[in-house]
N, C-alpha and C positions, 0 to 999 in steps of 0.2 A: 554318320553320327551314331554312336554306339551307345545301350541301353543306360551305362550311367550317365552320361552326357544328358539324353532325352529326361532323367527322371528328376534330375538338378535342375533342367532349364523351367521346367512343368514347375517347383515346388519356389521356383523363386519367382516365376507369374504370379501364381499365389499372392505370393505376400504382397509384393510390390502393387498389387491392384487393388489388395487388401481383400481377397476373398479368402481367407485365413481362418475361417471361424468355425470352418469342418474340419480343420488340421488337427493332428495330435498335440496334448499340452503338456507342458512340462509337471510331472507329480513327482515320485520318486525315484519313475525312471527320467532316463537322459534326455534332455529337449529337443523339437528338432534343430537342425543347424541349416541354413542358409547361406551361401556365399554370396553377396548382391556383386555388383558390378564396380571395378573398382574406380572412386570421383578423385579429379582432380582438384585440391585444395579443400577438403570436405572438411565440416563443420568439427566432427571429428578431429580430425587431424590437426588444425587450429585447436582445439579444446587440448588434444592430447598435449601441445608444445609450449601452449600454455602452465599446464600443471608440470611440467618438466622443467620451467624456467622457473617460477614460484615457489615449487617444495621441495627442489632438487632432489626428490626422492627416488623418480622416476628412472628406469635404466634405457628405456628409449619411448620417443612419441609414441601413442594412439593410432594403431594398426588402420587407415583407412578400411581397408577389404576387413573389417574388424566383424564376427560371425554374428550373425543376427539370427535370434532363438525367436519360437512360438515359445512365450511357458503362460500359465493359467494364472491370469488375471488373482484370483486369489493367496496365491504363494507373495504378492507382492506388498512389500509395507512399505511405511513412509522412511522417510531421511530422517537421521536423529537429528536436525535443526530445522524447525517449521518456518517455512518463509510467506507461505498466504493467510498470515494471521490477523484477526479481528474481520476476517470477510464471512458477514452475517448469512449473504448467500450468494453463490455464485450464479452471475445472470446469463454467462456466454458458455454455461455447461452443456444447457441443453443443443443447443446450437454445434458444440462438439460433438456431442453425442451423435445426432443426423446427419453431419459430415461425414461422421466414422460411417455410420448406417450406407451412408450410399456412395462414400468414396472408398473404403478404408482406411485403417490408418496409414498416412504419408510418411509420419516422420516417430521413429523406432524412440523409446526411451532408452535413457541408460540406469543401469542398476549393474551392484554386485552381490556377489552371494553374503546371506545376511550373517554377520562374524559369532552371531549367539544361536539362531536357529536353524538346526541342519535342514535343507531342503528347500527354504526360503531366500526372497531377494529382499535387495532393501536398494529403494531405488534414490536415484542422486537426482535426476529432473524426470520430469515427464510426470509429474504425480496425475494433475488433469485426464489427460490422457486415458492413464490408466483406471480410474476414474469412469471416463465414459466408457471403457471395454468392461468394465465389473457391469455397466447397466444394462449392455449388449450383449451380457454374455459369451464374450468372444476370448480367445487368448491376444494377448498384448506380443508385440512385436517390438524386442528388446534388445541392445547390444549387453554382454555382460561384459566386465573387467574384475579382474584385486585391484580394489582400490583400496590406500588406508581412510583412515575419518578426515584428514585433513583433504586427499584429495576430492574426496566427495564430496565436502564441503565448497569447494572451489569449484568445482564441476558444478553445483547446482547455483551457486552465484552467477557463472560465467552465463550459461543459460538462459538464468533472469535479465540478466545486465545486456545479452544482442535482442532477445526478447520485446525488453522493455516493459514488462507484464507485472510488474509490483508498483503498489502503491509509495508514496514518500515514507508513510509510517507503517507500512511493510518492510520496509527496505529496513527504518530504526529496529524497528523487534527483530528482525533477520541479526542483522550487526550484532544488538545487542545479548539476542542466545546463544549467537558465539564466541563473545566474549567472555564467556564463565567457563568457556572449557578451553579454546582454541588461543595462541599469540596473536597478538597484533598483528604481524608481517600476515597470519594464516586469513585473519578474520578483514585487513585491508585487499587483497587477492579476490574473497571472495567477495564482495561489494561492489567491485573493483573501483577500491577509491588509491589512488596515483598518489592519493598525500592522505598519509597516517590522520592528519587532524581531522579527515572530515569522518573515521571512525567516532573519534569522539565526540563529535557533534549529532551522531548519529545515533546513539547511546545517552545522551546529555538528555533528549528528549524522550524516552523513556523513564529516565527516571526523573525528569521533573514532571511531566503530566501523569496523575496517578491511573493505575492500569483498568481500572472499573471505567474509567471516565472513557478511555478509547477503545474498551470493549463497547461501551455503549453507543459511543459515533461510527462504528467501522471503519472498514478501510480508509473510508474518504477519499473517492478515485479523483484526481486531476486538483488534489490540494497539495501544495506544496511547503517546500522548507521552510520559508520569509513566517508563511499563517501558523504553521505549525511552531516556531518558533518564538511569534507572537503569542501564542495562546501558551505556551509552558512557561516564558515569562512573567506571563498574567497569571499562573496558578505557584506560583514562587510566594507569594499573599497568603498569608497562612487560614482568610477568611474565605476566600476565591471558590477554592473545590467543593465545601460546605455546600455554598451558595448556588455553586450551579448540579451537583447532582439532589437539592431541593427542586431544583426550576425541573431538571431531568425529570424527578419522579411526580410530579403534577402533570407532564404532558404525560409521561404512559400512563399514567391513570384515569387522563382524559381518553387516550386510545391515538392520538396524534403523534405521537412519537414516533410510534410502528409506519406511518404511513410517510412520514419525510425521507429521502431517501438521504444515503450516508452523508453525500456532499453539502446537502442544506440541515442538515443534521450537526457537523461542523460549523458551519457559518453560525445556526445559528449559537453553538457555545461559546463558538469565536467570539461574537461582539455582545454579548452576555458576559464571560469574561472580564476584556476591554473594558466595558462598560462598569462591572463589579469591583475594579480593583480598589481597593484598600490599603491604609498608612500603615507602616510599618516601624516600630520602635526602633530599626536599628537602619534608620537611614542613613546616609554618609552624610556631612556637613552641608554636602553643596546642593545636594537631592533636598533636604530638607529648606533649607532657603528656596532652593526652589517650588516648594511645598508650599508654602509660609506664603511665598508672593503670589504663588496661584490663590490660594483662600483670600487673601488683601483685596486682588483683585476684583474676586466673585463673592464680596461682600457684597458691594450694590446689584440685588438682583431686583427684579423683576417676572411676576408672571405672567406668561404671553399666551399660554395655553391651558384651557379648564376643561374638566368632564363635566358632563352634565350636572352631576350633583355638585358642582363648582370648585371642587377641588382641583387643586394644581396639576397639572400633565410637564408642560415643560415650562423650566426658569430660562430667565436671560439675565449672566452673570458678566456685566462690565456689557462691553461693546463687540467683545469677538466667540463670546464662549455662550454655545446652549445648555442646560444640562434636561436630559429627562429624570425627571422626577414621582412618574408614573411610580406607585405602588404596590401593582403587580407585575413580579417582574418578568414572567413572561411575557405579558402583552408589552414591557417597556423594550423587551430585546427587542419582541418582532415589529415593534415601530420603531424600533433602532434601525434593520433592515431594511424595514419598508420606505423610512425616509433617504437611508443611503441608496438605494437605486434609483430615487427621485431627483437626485443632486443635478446630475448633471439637467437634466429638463429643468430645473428649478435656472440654474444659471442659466440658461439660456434664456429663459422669462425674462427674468433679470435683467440681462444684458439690452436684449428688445427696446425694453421699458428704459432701460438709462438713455439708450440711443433716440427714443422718441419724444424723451423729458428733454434729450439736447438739443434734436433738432426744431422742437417748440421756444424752446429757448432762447434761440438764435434765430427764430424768426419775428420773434417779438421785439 
């Protein structure tokens, strides 16, 4: 084996074991370059044939043996379309970070060089990543390409989408910041939504829920389209938003806000919301009759629940409808919540009781 053979095998040990962080980085002069080992069907090469069938701009797939550079952590900026947006903080950073620490990095970001500043990357995924090498100190371990803006944008989709690593209303604000600049065909690719419409379903919810209100729930990891599309329906009420960024700014002021995490954070505006909606002047005919018959209904109420100082807590309107009537309306969402996770134990009670009122019954 002859001296450049031995000096190749030595520098791509290196990397591949991740002890890369004594290597030279990429500044002004040239990076290093690394040949890895070449994979059969690699992530790459999927990704490149991908972007070659989408934008037909490509003149051939995504080099597998594609050269992987040391460059310095700091040369590297973000994507021009942010896809981890409204995440207040990330909980599995650190956890990256000490992976890095004691495994190295495994798996290389992709970036190209940045179209405005000479000497810089601008990277399509891996942001994370790169992320825990800024806090390590280390250089990043990077494939580079020319990519245009669209396929970068597709690149960093494609990424999220085997992933799996965005939120639902991640995914909307991803969609949605590329639809100010990117087509349709560009901005359905990167999603990867198979049918155009569910771009604009995905987009429809940002711009019905106002943008304060989902900065201030977060991401809301493991909530999905159904709630999220329930709760932009319910702020479609021109009273709705009012009402719940009042309820918002009484818990952070209580200090309770801070301390729910994003998913109950959701829930609870969800059924706050719900709960808050409001008549609307410009119903349709049929909406409205059906308005008319719910109030007819829940004219005969009744109060079945009082606070101590004997004011009303909840009505019982006709024979199938409750209403809380609680005052404050925080405490009325979060006994909105507290009695929905009670339901099911409630019927079950229930059920008991009927079955031992019948079998009394029937033996009398």
């Amino acid at each position: 084996m002859n001296d450049r053979r031995k000096q190749t095998k030595s520098k791509l040990s290196a990397i591949m074991t991740g002890n890369n962080a004594s290597m030279p980085r990429a500044g002004a002069a040239e990076a290093e370059e690394v040949r890895p080992k070449p994979r059969e069907k690699s992530a790459v090469g999927r990704l490149g044939a991908a972007l070659h069938s989408l934008t037909e701009q490509r003149a051939e797939a995504v080099d597998p043996n594609m050269l992987i550079k040391n460059l310095d952590a700091k040369l590297l900026l973000p994507s021009l379309a942010l896809d981890r947006a409204f995440e207040l903080e990330d909980e599995e950073l650190d956890a990256l970070v000490e992976s890095i620490r004691q495994n190295g990095q495994q798996v290389p970001v992709l970036v190209r060089p940045h179209p405005d500043k000479d000497g810089y990357y601008q990277i399509a995924y891996g942001h994370r990543r790169v992320k825990a090498c800024q806090k390590l100190d280390i250089a990043v371990r990077a494939m580079v390409e020319d990519m245009s803006d669209e396929q970068l944008v597709i690149a960093q989709g494609k990424e999220n989408e085997e992933r799996k690593n965005l939120t639902y209303i991640q995914q909307c604000f991803f969609a949605a910041e590329l639809s100010k600049t990117f087509t349709r065909d560009v901005v359905a690719a990167a999603v990867g939504a198979g049918d155009k419409t569910r771009v604009s379903k995905l987009t429809s919810i940002i711009r019905r829920v106002p943008q304060d209100l989902i900065e201030s729930i977060g991401s809301a990891p493991g909530v999905g389209r159904v709630k999220w599309e329930a709760l932009a329906k319910a702020c479609e009420a021109k009273a709705v938003p009012a009402r719940l960024r009042k309820s918002i700014a009484g818990l952070k002021a209580s200090g309770k806000w801070e301390k729910m995490a994003s998913a109950d954070r959701f829930s609870w505006v969800h059924d706050l919301a719900l709960s808050a909606g409001t008549l609307e002047d410009d119903l349709s005919p049929s909406a409205e009759a059906g308005v008319n018959s719910a109030q007819r209904a829940g004219s005969d109420k009744a109060v079945v629940l009082k606070a101590a100082d004997g004011k009303p807590l909840v009505e019982a309107r006709g024979t199938r409808t409750f209403k809380i009537v609680w005052k404050d309306e925080a405490r009325a969402a979060a006994f909105s919540s507290f009695l929905s996770g009670k339901m099911e134990a409630l019927l079950h009670e229930f059920e008991r009781e009927q079955d031992t009122e019948s079998k009394t019954g029937d033996a009398t």
